[in-house]
GUZAKOL-203263 format. One line per 3 residues: number of its first residue (from 0); for each residue x, y, z of N, C-alpha, C, O. Coordinates in Angstrom, 3 decimals, always signed. Example, Ala and Ser with C-alpha at 12.3 -4.5 7.8 and 13.67 -1.06 7.14 Angstrom:
REM GUZAKOL-203263
0	+13.190 -5.690 +7.800 +12.300 -4.500 +7.800 +13.200 -3.300 +7.800 +14.236 -3.319 +8.465; +12.850 -2.250 +7.080 +13.670 -1.060 +7.140 +12.900 +0.030 +7.870 +13.409 +1.138 +8.039
REM end
This chain:
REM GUZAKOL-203263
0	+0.850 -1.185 +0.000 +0.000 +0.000 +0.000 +0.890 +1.240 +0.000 +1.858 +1.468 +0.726; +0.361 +1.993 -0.966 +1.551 +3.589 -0.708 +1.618 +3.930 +0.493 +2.648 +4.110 +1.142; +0.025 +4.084 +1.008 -0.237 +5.176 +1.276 +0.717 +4.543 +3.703 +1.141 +5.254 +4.614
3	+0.609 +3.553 +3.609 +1.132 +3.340 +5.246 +1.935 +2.068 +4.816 +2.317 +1.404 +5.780; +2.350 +1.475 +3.323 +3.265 +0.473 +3.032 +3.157 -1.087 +3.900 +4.013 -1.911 +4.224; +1.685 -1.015 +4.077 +1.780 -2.580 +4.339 +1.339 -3.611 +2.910 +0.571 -3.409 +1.969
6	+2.052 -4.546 +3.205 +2.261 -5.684 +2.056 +0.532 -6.739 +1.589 -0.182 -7.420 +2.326; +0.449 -6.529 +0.578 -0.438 -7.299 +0.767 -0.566 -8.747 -0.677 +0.151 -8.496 -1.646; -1.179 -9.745 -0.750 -0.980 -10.622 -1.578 -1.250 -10.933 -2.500 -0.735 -11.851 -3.139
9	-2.203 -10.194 -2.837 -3.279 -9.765 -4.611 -3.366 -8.310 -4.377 -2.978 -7.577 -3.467; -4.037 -8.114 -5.556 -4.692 -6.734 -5.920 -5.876 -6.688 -5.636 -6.395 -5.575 -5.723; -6.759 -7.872 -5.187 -7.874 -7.915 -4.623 -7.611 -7.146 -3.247 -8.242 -6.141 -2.921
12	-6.532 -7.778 -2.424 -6.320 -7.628 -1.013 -6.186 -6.191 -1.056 -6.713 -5.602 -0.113; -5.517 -5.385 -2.057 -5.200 -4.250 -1.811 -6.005 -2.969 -2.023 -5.959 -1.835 -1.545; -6.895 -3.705 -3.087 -7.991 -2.583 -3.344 -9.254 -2.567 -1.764 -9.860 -1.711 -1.120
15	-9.162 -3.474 -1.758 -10.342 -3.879 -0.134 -9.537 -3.261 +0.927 -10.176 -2.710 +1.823; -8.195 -3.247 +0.997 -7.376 -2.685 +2.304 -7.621 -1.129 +1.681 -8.166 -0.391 +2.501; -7.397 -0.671 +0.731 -7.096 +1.102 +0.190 -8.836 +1.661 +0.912 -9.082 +2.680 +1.558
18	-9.490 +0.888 +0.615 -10.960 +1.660 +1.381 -10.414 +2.210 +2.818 -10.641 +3.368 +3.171; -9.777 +1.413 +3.510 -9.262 +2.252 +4.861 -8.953 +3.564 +4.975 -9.112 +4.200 +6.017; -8.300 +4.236 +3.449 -7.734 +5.041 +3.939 -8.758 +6.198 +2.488 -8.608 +7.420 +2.503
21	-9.462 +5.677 +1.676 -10.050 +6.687 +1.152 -11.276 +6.651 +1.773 -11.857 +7.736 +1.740; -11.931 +5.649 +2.397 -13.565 +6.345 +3.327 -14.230 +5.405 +1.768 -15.394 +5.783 +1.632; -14.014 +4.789 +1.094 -14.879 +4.651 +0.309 -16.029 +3.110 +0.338 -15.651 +1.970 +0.070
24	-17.144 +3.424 +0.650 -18.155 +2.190 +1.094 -18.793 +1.649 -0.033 -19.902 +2.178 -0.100; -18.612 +0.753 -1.063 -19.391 +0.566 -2.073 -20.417 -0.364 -2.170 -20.951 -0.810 -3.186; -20.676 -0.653 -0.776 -21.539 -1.885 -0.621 -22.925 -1.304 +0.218 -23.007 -1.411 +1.441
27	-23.983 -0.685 -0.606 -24.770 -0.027 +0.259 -26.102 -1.273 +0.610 -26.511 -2.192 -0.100; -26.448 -0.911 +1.751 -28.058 -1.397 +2.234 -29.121 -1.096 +1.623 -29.422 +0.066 +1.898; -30.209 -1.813 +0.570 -31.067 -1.520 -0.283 -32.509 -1.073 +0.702 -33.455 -0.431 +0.245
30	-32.402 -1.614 +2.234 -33.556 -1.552 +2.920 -33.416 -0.032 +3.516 -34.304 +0.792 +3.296; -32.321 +0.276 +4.238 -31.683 +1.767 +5.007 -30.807 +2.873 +4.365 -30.773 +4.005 +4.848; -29.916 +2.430 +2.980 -29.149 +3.314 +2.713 -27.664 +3.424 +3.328 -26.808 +4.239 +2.983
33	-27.552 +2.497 +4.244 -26.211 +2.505 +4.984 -25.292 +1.561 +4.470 -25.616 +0.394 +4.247; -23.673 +2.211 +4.187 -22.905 +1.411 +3.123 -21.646 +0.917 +3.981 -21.239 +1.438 +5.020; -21.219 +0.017 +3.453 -20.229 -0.596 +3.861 -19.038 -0.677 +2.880 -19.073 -0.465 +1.668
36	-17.708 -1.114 +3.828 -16.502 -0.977 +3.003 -16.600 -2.715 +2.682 -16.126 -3.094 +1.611; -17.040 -3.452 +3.352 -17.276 -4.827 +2.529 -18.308 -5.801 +2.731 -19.019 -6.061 +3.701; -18.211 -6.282 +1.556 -19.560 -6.883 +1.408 -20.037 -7.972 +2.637 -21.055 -7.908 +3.326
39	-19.250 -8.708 +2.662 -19.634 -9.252 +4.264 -20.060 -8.966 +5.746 -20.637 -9.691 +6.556; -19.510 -7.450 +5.864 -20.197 -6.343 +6.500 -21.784 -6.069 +5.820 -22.774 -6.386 +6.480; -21.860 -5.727 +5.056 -23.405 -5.243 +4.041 -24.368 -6.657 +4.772 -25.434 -6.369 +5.317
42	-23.887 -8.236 +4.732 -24.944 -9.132 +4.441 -24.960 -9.205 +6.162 -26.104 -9.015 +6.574; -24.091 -9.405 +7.118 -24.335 -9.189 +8.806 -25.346 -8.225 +8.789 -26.301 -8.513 +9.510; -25.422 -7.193 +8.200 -26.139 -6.083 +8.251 -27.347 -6.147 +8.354 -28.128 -6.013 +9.296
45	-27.525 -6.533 +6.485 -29.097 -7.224 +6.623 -29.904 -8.068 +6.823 -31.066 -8.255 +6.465; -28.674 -8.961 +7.889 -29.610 -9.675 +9.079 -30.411 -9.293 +9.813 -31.478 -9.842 +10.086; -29.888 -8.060 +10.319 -30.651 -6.927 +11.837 -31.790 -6.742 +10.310 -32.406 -6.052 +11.123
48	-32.341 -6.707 +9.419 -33.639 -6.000 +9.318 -34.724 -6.996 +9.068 -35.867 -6.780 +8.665; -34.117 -8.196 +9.401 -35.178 -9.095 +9.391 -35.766 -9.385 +10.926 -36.967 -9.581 +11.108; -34.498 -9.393 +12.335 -34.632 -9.331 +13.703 -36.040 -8.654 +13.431 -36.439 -7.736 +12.715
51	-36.733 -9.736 +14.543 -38.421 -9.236 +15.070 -39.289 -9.342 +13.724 -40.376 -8.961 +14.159; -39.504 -9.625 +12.328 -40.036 -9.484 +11.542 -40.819 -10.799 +11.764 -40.155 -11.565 +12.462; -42.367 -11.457 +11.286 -42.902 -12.521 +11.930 -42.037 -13.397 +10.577 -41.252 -12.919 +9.757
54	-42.518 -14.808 +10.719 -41.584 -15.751 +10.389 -40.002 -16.045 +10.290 -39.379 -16.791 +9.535; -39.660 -15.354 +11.126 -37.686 -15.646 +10.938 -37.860 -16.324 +11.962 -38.705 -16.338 +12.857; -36.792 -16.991 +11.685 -36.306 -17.635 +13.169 -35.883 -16.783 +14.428 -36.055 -17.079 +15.611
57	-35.372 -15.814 +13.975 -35.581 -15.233 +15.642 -36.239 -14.504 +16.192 -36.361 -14.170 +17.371; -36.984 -14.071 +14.694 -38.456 -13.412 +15.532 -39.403 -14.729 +16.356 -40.368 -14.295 +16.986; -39.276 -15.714 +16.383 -39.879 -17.215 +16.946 -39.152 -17.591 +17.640 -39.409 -18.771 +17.877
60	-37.884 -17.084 +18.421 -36.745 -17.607 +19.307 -36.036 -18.863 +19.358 -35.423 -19.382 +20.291; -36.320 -19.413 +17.686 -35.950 -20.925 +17.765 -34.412 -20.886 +18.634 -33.992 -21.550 +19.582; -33.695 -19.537 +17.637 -32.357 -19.516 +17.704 -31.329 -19.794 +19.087 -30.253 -20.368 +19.259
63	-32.017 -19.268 +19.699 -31.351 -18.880 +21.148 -32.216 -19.887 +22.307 -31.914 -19.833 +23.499; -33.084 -20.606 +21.906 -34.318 -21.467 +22.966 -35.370 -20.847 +23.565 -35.975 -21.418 +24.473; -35.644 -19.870 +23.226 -36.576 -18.919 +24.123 -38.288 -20.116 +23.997 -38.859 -21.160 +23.680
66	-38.278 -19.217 +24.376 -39.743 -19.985 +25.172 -40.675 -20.664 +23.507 -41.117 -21.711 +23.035; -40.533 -19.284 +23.201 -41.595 -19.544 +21.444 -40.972 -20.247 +20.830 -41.437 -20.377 +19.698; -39.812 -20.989 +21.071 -39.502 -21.568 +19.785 -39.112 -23.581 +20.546 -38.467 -24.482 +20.008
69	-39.642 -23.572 +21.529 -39.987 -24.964 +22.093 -41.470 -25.618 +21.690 -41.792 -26.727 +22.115
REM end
């Protein structure tokens, strides 16, 4: 990387590391508008907008054992 010279092993690695230092998020949320620097960040994301929605699993507490989902 120029810009703080750490090494990295593709040009994949390096374009995904350079977001650090330009701010740039190209992975936006289609439900909120809120973007991320990577895509694996983006899909954690739009887990939380399903939380509490009826039929998910954790709106039914299978996940964790809660009561509703025995």
């Amino acid at each position: 990387c120029s810009d703080c010279g750490k090494v990295l092993t593709s040009g994949a690695s390096l374009l995904s590391h350079r977001r650090i230092h330009t701010g740039e998020r190209p992975f936006g949320c289609p439900d909120c508008g809120k973007a991320f620097m990577a895509a694996r960040s983006l899909g954690k994301h739009r887990k939380s907008h399903l939380r509490g929605q009826p039929g998910t699993a954790t709106a039914r507490g299978s996940l964790h054992g809660g009561p509703e989902g025995r």
